[in-house]
C-alpha positions as CSV (number, residue, x, y, z in Angstrom):
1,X,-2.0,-34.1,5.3
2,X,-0.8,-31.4,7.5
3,X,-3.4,-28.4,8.5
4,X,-1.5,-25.1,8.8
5,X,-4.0,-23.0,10.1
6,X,-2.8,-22.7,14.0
7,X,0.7,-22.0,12.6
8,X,-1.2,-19.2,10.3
9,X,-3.2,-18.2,13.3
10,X,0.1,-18.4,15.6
11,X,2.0,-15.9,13.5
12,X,-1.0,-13.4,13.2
13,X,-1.0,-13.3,16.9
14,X,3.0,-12.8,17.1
15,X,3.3,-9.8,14.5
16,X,0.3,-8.1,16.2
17,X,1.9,-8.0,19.3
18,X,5.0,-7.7,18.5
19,X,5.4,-5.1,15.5
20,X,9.1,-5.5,16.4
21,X,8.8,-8.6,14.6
22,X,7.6,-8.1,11.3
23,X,10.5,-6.8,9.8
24,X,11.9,-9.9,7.9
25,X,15.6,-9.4,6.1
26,X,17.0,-12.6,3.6
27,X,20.3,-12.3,2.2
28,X,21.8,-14.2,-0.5
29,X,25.7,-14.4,-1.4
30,X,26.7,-15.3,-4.8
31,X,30.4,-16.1,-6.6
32,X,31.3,-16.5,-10.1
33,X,33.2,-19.3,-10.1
34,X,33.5,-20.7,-14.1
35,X,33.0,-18.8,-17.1
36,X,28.9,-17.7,-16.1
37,X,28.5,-20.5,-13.1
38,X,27.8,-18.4,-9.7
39,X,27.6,-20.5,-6.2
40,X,24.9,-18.7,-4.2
41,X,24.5,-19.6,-0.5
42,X,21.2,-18.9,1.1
43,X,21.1,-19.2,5.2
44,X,22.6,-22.6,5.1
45,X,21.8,-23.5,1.8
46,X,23.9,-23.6,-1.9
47,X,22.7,-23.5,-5.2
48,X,24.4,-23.1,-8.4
49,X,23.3,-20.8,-11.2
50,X,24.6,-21.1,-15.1
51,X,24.0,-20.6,-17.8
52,X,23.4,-23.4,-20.9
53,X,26.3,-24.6,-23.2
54,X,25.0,-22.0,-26.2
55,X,26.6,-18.9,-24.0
56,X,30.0,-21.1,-23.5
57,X,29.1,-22.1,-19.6
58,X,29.3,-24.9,-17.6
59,X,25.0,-25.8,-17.9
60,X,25.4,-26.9,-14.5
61,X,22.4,-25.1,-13.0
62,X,18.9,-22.7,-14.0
63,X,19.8,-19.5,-15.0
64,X,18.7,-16.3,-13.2
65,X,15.6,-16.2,-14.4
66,X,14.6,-19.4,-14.5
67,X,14.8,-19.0,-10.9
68,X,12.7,-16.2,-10.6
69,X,10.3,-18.6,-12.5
70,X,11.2,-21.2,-10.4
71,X,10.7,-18.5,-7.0
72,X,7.3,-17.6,-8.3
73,X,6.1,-21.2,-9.1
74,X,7.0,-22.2,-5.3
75,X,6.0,-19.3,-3.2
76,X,2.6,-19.6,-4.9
77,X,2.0,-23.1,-3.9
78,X,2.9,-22.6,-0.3
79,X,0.6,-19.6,-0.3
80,X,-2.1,-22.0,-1.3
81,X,-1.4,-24.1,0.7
82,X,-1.2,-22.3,4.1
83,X,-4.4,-19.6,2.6
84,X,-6.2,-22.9,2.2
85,X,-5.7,-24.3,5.5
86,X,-6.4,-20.7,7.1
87,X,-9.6,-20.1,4.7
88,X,-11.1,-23.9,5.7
89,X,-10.8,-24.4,2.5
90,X,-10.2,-28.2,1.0
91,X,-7.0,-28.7,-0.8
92,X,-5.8,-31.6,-1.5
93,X,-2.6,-30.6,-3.4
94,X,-1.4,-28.1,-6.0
95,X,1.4,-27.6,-8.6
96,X,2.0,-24.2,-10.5
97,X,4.0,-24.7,-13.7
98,X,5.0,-21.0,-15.2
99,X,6.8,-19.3,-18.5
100,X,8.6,-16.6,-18.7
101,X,8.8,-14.8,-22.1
102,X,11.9,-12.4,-23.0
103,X,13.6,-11.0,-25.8
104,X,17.1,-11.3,-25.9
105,X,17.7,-8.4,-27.5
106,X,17.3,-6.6,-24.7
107,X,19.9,-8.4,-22.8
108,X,22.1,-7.8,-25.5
109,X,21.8,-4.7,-25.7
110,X,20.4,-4.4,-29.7
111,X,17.3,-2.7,-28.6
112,X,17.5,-0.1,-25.7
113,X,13.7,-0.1,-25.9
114,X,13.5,-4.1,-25.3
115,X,13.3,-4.9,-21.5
116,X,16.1,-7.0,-20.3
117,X,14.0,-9.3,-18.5
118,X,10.6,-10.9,-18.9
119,X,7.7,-9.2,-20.2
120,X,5.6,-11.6,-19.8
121,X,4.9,-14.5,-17.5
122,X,1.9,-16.8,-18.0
123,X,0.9,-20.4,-16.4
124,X,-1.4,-22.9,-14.6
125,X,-2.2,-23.6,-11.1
126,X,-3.5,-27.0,-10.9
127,X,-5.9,-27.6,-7.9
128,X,-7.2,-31.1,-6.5
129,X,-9.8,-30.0,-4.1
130,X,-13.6,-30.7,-3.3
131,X,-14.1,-27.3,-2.9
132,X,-16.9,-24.8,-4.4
133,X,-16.1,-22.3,-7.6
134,X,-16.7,-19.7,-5.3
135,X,-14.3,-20.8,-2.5
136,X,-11.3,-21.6,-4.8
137,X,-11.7,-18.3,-6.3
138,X,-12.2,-17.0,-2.9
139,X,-8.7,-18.8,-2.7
140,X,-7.1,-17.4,-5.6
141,X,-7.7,-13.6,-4.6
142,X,-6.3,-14.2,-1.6
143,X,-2.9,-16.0,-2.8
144,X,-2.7,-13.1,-5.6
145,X,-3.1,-10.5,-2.7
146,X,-0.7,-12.0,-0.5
147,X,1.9,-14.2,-2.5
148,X,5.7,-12.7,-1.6
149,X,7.6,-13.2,-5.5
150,X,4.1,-12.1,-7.0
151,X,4.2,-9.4,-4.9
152,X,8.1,-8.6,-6.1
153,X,7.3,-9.5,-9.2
154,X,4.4,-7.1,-10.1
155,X,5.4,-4.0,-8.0
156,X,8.5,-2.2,-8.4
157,X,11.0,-2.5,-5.7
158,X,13.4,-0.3,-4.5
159,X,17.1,-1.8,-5.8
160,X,20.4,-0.2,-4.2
161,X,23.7,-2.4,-5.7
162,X,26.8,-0.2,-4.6
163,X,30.3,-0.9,-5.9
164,X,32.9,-2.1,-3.2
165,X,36.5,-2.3,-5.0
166,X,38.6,-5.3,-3.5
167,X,42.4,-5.0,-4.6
168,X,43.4,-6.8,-7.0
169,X,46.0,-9.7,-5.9
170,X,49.6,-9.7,-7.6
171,X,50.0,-12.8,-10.1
């Protein structure tokens, strides 16, 4: 298995050199194309997002959140991964399996009180290592610290959405 601890090491070294560097901007661009089906492209990457057949969509892809889920479950294992390999600490794999709880009517506005979105997301990380307790929690406090969508997820983020009106095309 791969060790990413120079490449750890190697990026360290960059963004303390070079603070003009550590600013790091993604951008996603997303269509409704069907009834709630969106194509988002992502540097040169597209995925779809739907919604399932009981809101009258396409089911063609997650929804929304189930890509934040999805975002979360992901960005933790790579932070294992590469905290592992920078900690010296054994890890033979890992797989995060999460669940997102929500009321809907908060999305449906029955409830202004109801969140829209989750209010609660729980899981497992599932470690194969020969590692102590101590290192693995070591581990863990480290990928909680230092984990990107944790980090978004848990800590309010500045949001600014402005409206840009296109004309409307003649029929």
């Amino acid at each position: 298995m791969k060790n990413f601890k120079k490449l750890f090491e190697h990026k360290q070294e960059i963004l303390r050199n070079r603070p003009d560097k550590t600013r790091v901007e993604v951008t996603a661009e997303s269509q409704l194309v069907e009834a709630f089906r969106s194509h988002v492209k992502v540097r040169d990457f597209e995925v779809i997002v739907d919604q399932p057949d009981n809101m009258d969509s396409t089911d063609r892809g997650p929804r929304p959140s189930e890509y934040v889920l999805a975002a979360l479950a992901a960005c933790h294992e790579v932070t294992y991964r590469l905290y592992a390999d920078a900690m010296d600490i054994a890890l033979d794999s890992v797989a995060v399996k999460v669940t997102g709880v929500s009321d809907a009517r908060g999305f449906f506005s029955l409830d202004d009180e109801t969140p829209a979105g989750f209010s609660e997301i729980y899981g497992t990380i599932a470690i194969e290592s020969s590692a102590s307790d101590d290192d693995i929690e070591r581990l863990r406090q480290a990928v909680n610290r230092h984990c990107p969508v944790l980090d978004d997820i848990r800590r309010p983020v500045s949001v600014d959405l402005t409206i840009e009106r296109i004309s409307a095309t003649a029929s």
